[in-house]
N, C-alpha and C positions, 0 to 999 in steps of 0.2 A: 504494500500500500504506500501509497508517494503520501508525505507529508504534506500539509500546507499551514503556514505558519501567520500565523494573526500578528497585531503591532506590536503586541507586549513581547512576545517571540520574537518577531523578528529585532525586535529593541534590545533584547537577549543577545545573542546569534550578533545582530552587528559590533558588540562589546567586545566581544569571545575575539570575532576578528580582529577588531582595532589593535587589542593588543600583540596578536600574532603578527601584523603589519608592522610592527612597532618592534617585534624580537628580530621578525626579520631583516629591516633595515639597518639595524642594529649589528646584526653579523654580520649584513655586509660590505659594514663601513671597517670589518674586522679583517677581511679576505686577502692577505698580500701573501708576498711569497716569504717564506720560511715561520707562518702562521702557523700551529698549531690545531691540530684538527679536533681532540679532544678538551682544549679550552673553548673555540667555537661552541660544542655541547654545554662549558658548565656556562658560556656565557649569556646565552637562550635560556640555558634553567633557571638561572639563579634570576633575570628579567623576569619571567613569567613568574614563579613563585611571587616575586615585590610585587607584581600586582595582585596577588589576593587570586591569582588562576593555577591550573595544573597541564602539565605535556600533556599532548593527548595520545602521543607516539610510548610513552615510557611504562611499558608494562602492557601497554597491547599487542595481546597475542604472544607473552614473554620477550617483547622486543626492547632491548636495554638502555637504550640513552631515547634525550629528549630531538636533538636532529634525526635525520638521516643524512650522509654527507657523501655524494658519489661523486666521483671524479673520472673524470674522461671517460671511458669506456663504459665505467657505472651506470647503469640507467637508473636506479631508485634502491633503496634501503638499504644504504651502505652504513655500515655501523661505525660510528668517531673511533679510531684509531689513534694510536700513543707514534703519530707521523707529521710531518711537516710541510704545508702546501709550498708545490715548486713552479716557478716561470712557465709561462705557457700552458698551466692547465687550466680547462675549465670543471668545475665543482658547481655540483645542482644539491641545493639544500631545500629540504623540504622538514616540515614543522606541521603540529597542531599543539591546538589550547582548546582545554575545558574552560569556562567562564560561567556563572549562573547556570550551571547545567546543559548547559550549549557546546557543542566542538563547532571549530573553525579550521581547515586546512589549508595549507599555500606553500608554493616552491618556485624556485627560482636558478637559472643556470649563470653563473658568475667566472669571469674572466680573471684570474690568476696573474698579476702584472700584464706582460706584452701577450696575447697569441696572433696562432698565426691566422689572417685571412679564410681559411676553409675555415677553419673552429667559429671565427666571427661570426660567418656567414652561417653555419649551422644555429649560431642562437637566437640570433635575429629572424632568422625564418620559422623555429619553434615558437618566439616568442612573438610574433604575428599569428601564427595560428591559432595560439591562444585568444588573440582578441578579436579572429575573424570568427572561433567558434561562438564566443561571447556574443557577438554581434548577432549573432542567431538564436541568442534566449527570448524568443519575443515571446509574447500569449498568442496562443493560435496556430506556432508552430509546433513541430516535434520534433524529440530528442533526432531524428535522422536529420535533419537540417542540420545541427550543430555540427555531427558525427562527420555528414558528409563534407560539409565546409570543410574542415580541419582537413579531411582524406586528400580532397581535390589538388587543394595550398599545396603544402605538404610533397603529395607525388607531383607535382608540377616542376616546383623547385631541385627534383631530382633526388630526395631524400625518402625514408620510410618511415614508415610510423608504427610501434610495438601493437601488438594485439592483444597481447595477453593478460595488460595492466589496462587499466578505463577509469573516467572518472565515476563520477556518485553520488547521489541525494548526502546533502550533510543536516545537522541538525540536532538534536536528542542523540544521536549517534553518529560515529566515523564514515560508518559505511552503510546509508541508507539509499532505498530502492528511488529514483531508476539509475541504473546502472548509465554510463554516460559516457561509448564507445568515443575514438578519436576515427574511425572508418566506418564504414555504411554497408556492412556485410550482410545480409537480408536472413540469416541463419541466428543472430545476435539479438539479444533480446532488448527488451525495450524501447527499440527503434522507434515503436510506434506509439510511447508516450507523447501525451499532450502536455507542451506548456502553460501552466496557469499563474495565473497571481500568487504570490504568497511563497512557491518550490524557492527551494534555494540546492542549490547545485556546485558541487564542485568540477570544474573543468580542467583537463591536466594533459593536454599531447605530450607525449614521449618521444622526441622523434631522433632517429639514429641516419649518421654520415652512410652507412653500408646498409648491407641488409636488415630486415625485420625481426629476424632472427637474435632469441635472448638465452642465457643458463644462468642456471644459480651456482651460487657459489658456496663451498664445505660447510660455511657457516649457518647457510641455513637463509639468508634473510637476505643480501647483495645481491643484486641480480646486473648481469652485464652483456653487452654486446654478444655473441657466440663470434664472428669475425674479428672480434677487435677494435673493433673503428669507435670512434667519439659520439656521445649521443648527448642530449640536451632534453630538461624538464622544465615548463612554467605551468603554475597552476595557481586559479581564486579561485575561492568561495564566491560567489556573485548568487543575488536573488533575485526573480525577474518580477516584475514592477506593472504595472500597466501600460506604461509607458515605454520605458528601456530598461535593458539591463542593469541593475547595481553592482557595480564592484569593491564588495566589502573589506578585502583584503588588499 
């Protein structure tokens, strides 16, 4: 059942975010090279605690810190490591916060000092399709508009987009139904959710320099390229309006 959340909710929920927007900027005013990957973590923690919030990542599903922090090849749940960010990588950090009982989710792919041109071009093209799927949160459309906006970008540009990972109804919970593909595979479910007033959605392209193709790693939780090549994450929280989209994160 897809949520739909009233003003006091969403009064909620946009809290929840502000302050995630707020850890986030935050780390990534942190991001240089010979950075610390594991102070990143406590320094997102120790933010969200002072505000009176909790991770929403830390203990979900036994997953141990309050980031996720992948780098180059990583596409998502990379666990903070006792390592040091170097020249030329890019790192995609992703967060949530509980607030008033609300979770809020967002991520972001960050440039490591200098990189090189393809890696540029990789984030900047992820991080449009971000807001070209946004752009199709309207009322009256469905979850396939957003799915397929993002697919079109995306394969156009000459890059791919993971399948495996989607975004997600947020809200009372991390991961509420509809499920919110970055492609328009007609086999995928919730394609044919309707947009209404009040959803709030998490949107989140994955998109990789090579193929679509991902594995996990020993650990359990890091998932990364199968080829190797550079991938890139942005993701809001946004709720869609009568009007336009919000971008609460």
């Amino acid at each position: 059942m897809v949520d739909i959340n009233n003003h006091i909710e969403v009064s909620a929920i946009s809290e929840s975010c502000q302050i995630l927007s707020d850890t986030l900027n935050l780390v990534e005013k942190c991001i240089a090279p010979g950075q610390s990957v594991l102070e990143l973590d406590n320094i997102a923690q120790n933010y969200i605690l002072s505000c009176e919030a909790k991770p929403a990542f830390k203990g979900y599903n036994g997953f141990p810190s309050t980031l996720t922090v992948s780098i180059d090849d990583e596409i998502v749940h990379g666990i903070p490591k006792d390592i040091l960010l170097e020249e030329g990588q890019i790192v995609s950090i992703d967060c949530g916060v509980i607030k008033n009982e609300f979770y809020s989710d967002s991520a972001r792919t960050i440039a490591v000092g200098k990189i090189s041109n393809k890696k540029a071009k990789l984030v900047d093209v992820t991080k449009r399709a971000l807001q070209i799927g946004i752009d199709k949160a309207l009322v009256g459309n469905k979850v396939f508009d957003i799915s397929d906006s993002i697919q079109k970008y995306v394969e156009s540009k000459g890059y791919s987009i993971v399948r495996e990972l989607v975004g997600h109804g947020i809200g009372r919970q991390l991961h509420i139904q509809p499920q919110v593909p970055n492609f328009s595979d007609p086999k995928t479910t919730d394609l044919n959710t309707e947009l209404k007033e009040g959803m709030c959605l998490a949107i989140e392209p994955m998109v990789n320099m090579g193929s679509r193709h991902i594995k996990t790693d020993s650990d359990g939780w890091t998932i990364r390229t199968k080829d190797g090549a550079a991938s890139a994450h942005f993701e809001h929280s946004i709720l869609i309006t009568k009007f336009q989209p919000r971008i609460l994160t």
